[in-house]
C-alpha positions as CSV (number, residue, x, y, z in Angstrom):
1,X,79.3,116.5,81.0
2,X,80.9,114.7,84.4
3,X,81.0,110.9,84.0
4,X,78.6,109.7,86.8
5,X,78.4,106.0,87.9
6,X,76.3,104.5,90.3
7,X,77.9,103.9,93.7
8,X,78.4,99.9,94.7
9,X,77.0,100.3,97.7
10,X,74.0,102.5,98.0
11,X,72.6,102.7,94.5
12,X,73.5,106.6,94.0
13,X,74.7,108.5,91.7
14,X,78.3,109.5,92.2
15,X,80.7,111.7,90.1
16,X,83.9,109.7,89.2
17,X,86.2,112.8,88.0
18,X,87.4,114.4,91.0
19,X,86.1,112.1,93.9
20,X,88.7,110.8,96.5
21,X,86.0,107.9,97.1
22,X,85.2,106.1,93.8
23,X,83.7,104.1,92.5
24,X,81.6,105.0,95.8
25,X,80.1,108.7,96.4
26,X,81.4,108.7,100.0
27,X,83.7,107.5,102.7
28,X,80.7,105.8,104.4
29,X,79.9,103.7,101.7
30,X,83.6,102.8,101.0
31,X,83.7,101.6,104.4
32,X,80.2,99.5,104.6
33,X,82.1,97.8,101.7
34,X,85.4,97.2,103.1
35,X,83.6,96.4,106.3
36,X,81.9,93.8,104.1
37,X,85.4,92.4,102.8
38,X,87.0,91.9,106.1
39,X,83.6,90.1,107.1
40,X,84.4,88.0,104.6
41,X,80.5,88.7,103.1
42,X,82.1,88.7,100.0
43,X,83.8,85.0,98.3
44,X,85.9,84.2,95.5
45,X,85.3,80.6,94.6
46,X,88.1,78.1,94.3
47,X,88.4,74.8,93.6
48,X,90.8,72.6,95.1
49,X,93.1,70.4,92.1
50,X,94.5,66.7,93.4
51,X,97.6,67.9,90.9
52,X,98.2,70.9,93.4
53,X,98.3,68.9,96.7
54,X,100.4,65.8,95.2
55,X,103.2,68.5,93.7
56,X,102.8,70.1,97.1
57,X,103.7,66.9,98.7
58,X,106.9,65.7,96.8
59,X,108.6,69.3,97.7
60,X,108.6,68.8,101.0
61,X,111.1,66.7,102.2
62,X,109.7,66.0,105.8
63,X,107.6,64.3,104.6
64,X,109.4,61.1,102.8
């Protein structure tokens, strides 16, 4: 039996042996999500560290 996963996008089923497009189950829903990337719809969170922008500062020597 043919694993089968449910695509990101639209909720169907696609086939993940043999398919050019997974984890999707086509090129259209492989672009709505890339589409969605380059949007920026989708966000990694990140926290900014005072240790990160203080050893930023003391390797750049324009700025002493």
């Amino acid at each position: 039996m043919p694993a089968k996963v449910k695509c990101p996008t639209c909720g169907s089923e696609a086939h993940w042996e043999g398919n050019p497009h997974r984890p999707f189950c086509s090129e259209r829903c492989q672009l709505i999500d890339l589409g969605a990337w380059t949007m920026e719809r989708y966000r990694i969170p990140a926290e900014d560290s005072d240790s990160d922008v203080e050893d930023n500062d003391e390797d750049d020597p324009n700025l002493n």
